[in-house]
C-alpha positions as CSV (number, residue, x, y, z in Angstrom):
1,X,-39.1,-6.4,65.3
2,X,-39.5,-7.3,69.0
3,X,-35.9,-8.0,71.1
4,X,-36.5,-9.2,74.4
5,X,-33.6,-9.6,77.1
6,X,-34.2,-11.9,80.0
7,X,-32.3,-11.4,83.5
8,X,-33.1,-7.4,82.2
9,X,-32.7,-5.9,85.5
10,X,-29.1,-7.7,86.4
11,X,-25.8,-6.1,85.5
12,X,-25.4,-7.3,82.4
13,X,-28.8,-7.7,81.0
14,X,-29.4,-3.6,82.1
15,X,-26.0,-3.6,80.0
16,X,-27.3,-5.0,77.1
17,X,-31.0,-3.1,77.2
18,X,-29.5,0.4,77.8
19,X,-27.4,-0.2,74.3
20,X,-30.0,-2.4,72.4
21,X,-32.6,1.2,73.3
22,X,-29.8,3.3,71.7
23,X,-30.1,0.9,68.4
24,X,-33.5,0.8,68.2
25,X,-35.4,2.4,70.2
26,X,-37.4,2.1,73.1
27,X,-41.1,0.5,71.3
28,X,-38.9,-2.5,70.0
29,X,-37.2,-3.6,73.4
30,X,-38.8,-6.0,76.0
31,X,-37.1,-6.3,78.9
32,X,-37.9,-9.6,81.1
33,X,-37.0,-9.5,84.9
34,X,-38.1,-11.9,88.1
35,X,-38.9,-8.7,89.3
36,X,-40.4,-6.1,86.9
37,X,-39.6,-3.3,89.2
38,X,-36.1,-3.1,88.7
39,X,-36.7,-2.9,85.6
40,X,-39.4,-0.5,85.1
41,X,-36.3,2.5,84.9
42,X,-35.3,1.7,81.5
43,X,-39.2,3.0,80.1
44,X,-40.3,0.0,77.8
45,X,-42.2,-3.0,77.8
46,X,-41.5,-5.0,81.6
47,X,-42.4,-8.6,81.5
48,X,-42.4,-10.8,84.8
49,X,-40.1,-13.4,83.4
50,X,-38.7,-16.4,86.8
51,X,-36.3,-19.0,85.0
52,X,-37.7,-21.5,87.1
53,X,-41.4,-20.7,85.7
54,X,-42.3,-22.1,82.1
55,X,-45.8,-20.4,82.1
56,X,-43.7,-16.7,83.3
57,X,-41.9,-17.0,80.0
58,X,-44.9,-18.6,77.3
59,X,-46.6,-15.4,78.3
60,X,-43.3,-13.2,78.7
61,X,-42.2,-14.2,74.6
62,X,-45.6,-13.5,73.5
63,X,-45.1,-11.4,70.3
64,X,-41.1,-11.4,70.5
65,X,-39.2,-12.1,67.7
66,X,-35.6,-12.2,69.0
67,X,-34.6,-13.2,72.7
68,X,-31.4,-12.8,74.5
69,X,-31.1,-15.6,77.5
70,X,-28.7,-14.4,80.5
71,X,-27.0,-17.3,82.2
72,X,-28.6,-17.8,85.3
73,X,-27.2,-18.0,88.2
74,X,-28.4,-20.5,90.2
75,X,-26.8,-23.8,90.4
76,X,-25.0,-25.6,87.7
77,X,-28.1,-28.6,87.7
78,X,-30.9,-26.0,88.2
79,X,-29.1,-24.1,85.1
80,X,-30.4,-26.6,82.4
81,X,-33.7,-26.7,83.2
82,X,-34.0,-23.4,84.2
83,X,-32.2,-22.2,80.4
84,X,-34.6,-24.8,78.3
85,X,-38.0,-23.1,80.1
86,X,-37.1,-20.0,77.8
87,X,-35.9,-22.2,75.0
88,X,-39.1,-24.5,75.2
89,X,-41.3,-20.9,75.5
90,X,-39.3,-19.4,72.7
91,X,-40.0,-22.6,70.2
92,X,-43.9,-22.5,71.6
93,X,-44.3,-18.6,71.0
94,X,-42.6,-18.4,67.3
95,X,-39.8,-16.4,68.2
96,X,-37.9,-16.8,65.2
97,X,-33.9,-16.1,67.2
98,X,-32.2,-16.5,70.5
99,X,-28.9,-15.5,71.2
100,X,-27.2,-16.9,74.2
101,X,-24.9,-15.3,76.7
102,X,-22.5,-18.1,77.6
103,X,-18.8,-18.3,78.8
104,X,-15.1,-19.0,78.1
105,X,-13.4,-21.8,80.3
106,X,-12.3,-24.8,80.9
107,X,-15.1,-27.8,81.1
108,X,-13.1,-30.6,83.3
109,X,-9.5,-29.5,85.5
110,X,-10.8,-26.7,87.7
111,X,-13.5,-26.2,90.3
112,X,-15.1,-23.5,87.7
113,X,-15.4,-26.4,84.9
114,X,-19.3,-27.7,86.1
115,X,-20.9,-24.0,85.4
116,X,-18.5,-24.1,82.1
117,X,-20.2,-27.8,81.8
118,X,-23.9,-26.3,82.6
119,X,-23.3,-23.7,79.4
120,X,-22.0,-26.2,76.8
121,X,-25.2,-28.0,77.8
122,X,-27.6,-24.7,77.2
123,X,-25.3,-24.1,73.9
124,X,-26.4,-27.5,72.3
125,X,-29.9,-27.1,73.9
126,X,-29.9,-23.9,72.2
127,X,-28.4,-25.2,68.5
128,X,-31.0,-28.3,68.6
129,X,-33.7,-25.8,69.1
130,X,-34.7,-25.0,65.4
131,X,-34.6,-21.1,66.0
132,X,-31.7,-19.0,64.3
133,X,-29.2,-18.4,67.1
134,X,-26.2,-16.9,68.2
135,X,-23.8,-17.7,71.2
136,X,-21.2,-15.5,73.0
137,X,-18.7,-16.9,75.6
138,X,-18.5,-14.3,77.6
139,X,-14.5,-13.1,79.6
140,X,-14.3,-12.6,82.6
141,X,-15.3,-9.3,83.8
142,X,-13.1,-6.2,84.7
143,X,-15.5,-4.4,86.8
144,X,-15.3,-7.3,89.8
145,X,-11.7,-6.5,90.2
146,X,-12.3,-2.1,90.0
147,X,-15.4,-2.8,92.5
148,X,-12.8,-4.9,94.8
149,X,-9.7,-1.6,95.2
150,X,-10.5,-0.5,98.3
151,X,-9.9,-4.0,99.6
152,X,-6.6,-4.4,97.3
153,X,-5.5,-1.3,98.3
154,X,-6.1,-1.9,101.9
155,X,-4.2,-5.2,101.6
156,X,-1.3,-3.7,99.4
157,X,-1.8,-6.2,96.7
158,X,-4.1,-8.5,94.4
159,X,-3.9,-11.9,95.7
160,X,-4.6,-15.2,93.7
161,X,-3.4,-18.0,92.4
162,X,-3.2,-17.4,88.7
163,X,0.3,-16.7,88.5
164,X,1.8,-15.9,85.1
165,X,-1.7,-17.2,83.4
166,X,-3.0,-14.3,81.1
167,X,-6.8,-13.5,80.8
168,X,-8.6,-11.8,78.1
169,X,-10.6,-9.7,80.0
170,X,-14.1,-7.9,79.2
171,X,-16.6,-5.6,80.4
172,X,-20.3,-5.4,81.0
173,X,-20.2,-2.1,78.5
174,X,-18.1,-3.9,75.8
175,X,-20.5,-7.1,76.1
176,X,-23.6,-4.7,76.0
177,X,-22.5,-3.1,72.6
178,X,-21.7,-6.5,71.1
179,X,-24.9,-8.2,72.0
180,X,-27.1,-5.1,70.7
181,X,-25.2,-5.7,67.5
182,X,-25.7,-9.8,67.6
183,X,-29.1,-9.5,68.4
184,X,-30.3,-7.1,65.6
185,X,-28.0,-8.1,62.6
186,X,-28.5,-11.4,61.1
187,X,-25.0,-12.2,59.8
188,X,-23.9,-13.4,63.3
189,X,-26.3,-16.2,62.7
190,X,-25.0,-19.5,63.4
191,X,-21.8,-18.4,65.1
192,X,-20.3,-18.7,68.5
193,X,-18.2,-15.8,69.2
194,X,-15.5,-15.8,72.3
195,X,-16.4,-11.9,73.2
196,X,-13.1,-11.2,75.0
197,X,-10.4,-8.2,75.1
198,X,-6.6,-8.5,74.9
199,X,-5.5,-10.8,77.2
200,X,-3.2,-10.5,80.7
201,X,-1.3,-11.3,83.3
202,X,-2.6,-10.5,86.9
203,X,0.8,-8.5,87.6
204,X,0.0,-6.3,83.9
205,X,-3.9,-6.1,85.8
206,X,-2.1,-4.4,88.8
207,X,-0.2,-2.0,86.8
208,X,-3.2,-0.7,84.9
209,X,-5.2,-0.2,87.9
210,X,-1.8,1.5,89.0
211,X,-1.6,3.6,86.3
212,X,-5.2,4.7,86.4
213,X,-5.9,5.0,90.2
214,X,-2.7,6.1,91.3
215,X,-2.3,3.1,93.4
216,X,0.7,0.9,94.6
217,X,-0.5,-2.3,94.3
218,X,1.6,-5.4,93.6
219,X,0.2,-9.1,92.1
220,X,1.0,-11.7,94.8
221,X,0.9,-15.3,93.7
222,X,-0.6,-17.9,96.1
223,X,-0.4,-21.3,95.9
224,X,-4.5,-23.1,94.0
225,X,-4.9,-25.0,97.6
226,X,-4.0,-21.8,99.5
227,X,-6.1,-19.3,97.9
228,X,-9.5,-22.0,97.4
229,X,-8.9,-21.9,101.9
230,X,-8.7,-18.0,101.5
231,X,-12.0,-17.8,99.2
232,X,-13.8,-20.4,101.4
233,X,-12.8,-18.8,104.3
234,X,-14.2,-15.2,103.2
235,X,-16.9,-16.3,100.7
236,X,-18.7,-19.9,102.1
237,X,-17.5,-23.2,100.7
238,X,-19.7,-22.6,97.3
239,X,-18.8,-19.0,96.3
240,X,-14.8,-19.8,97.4
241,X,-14.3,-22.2,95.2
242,X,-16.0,-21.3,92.3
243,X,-14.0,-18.1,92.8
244,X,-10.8,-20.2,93.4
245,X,-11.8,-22.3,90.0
246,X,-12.0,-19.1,87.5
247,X,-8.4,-18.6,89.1
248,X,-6.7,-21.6,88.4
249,X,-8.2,-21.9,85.2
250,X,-6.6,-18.4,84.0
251,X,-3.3,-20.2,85.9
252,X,-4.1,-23.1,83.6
253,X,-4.7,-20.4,80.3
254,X,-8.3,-21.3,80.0
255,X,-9.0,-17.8,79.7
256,X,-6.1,-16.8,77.2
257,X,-8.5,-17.2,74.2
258,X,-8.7,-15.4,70.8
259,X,-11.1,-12.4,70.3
260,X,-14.1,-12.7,68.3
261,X,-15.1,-9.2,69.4
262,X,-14.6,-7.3,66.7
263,X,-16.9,-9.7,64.3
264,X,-19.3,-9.5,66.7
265,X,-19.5,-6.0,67.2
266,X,-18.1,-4.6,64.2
267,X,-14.9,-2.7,65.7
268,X,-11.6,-3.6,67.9
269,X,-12.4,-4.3,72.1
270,X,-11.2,-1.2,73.8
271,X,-8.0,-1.7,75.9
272,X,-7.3,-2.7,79.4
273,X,-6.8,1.0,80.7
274,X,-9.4,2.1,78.5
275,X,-12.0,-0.2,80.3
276,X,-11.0,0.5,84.0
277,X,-10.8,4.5,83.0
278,X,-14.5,4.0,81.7
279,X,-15.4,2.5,84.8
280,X,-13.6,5.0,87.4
281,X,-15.5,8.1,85.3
């Protein structure tokens, strides 16, 4: 059996690769990348796979029984057409599975809803296909936050405006595990699966980073308006407000959803400490 993962040489796809090689080996694994030298590292199979290229991915899924698609991330309008290239390739090339890396959130009150609106879209493009599928909403990842300390330390604190909102979050290693396990094992057929850890509030984020980095930081709660300014200010208009939107919808508890993980992956989500401890070693 042939598992090929598209968007291989991102975070997440290199993720999902390095665990799916540890479950069954290297010949089985295909790993699809825009560009295949990122991705030649991982020693199997490199396909030149471009979401915006149809003809990239009807010779990329050649002989591939099972693909995973990686949300792009281009945006939102490009996302649809770019998702159904490797859906249409997929249905032309007789793979038999895909299973889709989606996301939890909220699809109309927030600034975050039209990528939530973009997935929902790929979902049903993805359950009218015909092929045997699986789809995970995806948390929010941990590692942003870890990657971000110096700058929260340096400031004192981790600003937003999520207040008392709690988020379930994840990590890049939990979501690897469970997608090696959703790809290969056919009982997750037919599911949708919310692949999230035990949720929390932004002040409980600062204390575990506290605990583990032997850091001071506090949570300070800014007003949605205020922090969207901040974002734009730092990030550009687009990146600011997206970034503003995944905030306000944990405010809102868009992101304080129960855990499929464990039916996904076949044990418990590790804890909040245990996540950013994995990530400072």
């Amino acid at each position: 059996m042939k598992i090929a993962v598209t968007s291989a040489s991102g975070q997440l796809g290199s993720s999902i690769v390095k665990h799916l090689i540890q479950a069954i080996g290297k010949e089985q694994v295909v790993a699809i990348a825009r560009s295949t030298d990122k991705a030649k590292h991982f020693g199997v199979d490199v396909r030149k796979g471009d979401y915006n290229s149809r003809e990239d991915f009807d010779l990329a899924l050649k002989g591939i029984d099972t693909v995973l698609l990686v949300s792009g991330m281009d945006d939102p309008q490009k996302r649809i057409i770019q998702h159904r290239n490797v859906i249409e390739a997929a249905k032309s090339n007789g793979v038999k599975k895909i299973v889709y890396t989606s996301i939890v959130g909220d699809e109309k009150n927030n600034a975050f809803s039209p990528i939530v609106q973009t997935n929902r879209q790929t979902e049903k493009d993805i359950k009218n296909s015909g092929l045997q599928w699986v789809i995970g909403r995806n948390g929010i990842y941990i590692e942003p936050d870890l990657e971000y300390i110096e700058t929260y330390v340096k400031e004192g604190e981790i600003r937003n405006c999520a207040g008392d909102g709690k988020c379930a979050y994840t990590s890049r290693e939990e979501l690897g595990y469970a997608y090696s396990k959703m790809l290969k094992e056919d009982k997750h057929n037919s599911q949708t699966y919310n692949l999230v850890g035990h949720a929390i509030t932004q002040s409980e984020l600062a204390d575990s980073i506290n605990e583990v980095f032997k850091t001071n930081l506090v949570f300070q709660s800014v007003s949605v308006e205020r922090y969207a300014e901040e974002r734009k200010a730092a990030l550009g208009d687009f990146m600011g407000t997206i970034i503003a939107g995944i905030y306000e919808g944990i405010k809102t508890g868009a992101n304080h959803v129960s855990s499929d993980f464990e039916k996904a992956a076949g044990r418990p989500h590790i804890s909040t400490i245990a996540m950013i401890k994995a990530f400072k070693s």
